[in-house]
N, C-alpha and C positions, 0 to 999 in steps of 0.2 A: 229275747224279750217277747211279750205277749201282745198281740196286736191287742189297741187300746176297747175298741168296743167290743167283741170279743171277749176280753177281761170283764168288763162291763155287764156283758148279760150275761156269765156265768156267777157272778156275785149278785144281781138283783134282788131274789130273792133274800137273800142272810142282809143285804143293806138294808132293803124296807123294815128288816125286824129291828137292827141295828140300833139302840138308844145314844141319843145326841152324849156326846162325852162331854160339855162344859153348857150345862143348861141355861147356866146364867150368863156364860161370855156368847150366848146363841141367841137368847132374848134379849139383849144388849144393842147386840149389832141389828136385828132384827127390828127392835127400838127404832136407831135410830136410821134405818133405810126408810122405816114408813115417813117419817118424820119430809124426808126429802121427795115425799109424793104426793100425789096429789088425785081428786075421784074421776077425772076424765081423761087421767095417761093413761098411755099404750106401751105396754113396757114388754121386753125382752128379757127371759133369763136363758140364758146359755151353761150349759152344763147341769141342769135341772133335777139329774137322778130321779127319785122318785114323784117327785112336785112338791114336798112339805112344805119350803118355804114357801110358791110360786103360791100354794092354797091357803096358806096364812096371810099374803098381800091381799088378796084377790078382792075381798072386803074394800078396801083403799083405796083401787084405782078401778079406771072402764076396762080395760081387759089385759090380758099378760098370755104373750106366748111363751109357754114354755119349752124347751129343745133340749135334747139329749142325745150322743152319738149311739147310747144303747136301745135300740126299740122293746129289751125286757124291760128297761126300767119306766118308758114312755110310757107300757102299756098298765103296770102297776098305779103311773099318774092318770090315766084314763081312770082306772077302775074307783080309784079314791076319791077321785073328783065327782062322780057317780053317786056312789056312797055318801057322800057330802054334798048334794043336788048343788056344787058350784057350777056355775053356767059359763062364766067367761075366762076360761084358762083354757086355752088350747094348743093339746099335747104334740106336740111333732119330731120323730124320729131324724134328728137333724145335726151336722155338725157347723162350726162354721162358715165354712166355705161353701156350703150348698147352699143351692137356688131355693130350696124349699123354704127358709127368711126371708127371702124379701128382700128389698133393699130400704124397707122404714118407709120414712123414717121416725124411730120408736123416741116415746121422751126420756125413757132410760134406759139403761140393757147392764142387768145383773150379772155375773160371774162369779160367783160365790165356791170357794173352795176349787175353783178349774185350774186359773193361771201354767201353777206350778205342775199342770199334768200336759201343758199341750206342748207340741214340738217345738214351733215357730212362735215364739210369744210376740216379737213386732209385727208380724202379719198379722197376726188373731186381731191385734189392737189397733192395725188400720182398717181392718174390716168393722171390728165395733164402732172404732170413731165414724164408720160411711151409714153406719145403718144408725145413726143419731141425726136427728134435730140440731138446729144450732142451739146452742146453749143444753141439749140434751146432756145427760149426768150415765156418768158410766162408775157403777158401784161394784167393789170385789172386796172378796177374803182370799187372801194368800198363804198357804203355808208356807215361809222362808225359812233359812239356813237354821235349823236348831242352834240355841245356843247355851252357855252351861245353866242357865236358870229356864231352859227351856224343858217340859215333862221329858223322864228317862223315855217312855214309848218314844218321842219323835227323834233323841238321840240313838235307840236301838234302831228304829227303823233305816236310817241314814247308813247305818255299818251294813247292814244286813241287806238292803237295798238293791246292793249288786247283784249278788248270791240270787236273791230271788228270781231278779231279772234275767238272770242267765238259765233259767230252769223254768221261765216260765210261768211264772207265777204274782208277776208284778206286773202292769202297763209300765210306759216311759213318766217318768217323774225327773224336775230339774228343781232344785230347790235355791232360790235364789237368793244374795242377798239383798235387805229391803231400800239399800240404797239402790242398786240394781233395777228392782222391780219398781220403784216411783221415779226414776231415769227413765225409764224403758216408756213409760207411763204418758211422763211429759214431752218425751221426744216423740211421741206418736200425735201430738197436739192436742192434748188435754192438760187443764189449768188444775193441780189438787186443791180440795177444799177441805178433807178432813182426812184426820190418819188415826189409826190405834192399833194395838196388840192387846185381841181381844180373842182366846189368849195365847197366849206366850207359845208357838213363834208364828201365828196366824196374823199376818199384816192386814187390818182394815182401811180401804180405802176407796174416799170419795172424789170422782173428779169431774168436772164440767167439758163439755167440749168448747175448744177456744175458737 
């Protein structure tokens, strides 16, 4: 298996060209995150890749750092954010568990599309719950277990998954189920507030810190 950042910055590049594959279940979710914000949070996204979403909030809130374990993809978010005279999104080459966060505490902390890529998902998620506010809001997209009304891509992906991974060519991926992953969720002390499959098997989900 491919050490995960590693993977990361040799794909940079082909993700930034990469077109969103569900435009509408992307502005949906995207929807309804701003909705839960507000213009003087401090927010956190973690797992950020290139910035798109972090520079489409940015308008929203007072400032958003955004982190990624890849520093190719942070530096494409630098350049965009440039390009787009955004001033308060700032890029940092960072995984969870480094200093280089902070300790907050943020009024929310994104995760969008990560969950299912990190090793230790109850660690990741007691770390998020530490760098929150009370009452702060921890919002993610999940990819979970494919299921058969789930697109053939994320069915092929799953068979194939191994294969990759043993040659090299995948990071580590655990695809969980979504009862699973809003367990995992509320057992780190966060209350859900909102769920969707947005889409299909991308679990949307909003949760408060309790």
């Amino acid at each position: 298996m491919q050490d995960s950042a590693l993977f990361w910055d040799k794909t940079a590049d082909k993700y930034a060209k990469s077109p969103i594959a569900d435009e509408a279940a992307y502005a949906y979710t995207l929807d309804r995150t701003r909705s839960y914000l507000s213009a003087d949070d401090s927010i956190l996204e973690v797992g950020c890749g290139t910035g798109s979403t972090a520079l489409l909030l940015a308008g929203e809130v007072g400032k958003i750092t955004a982190s990624d374990i890849s520093p190719n993809m942070i530096a494409i978010g630098r350049e965009k954010a440039r390009a787009q005279d955004i001033g308060n999104v700032t890029f940092v080459a960072a995984g969870l568990s480094d200093g280089a966060l902070g300790d907050g505490p943020y009024d929310a902390v994104l995760a969008l599309n990560l969950l299912h890529l990190l090793e230790d998902v109850p660690a990741s998620l007691q770390r998020i719950h530490g760098l929150l506010k009370p009452g702060g809001l921890f919002i993610s997209k999940t990819v979970c277990v494919p299921k058969a009304g789930a697109p053939f891509k994320f069915r092929l992906l799953k068979m194939v998954l191994p294969v990759m991974q043993w040659a090299g060519k995948a990071p580590y991926v655990n695809f969980m189920e979504i009862g699973e992953l809003e367990n995992r969720i509320t057992s780190a002390g966060f209350k859900i507030l909102e769920t969707g499959t947005h889409p299909p098997p991308s679990r949307y989900i909003v949760a408060r810190k309790s």
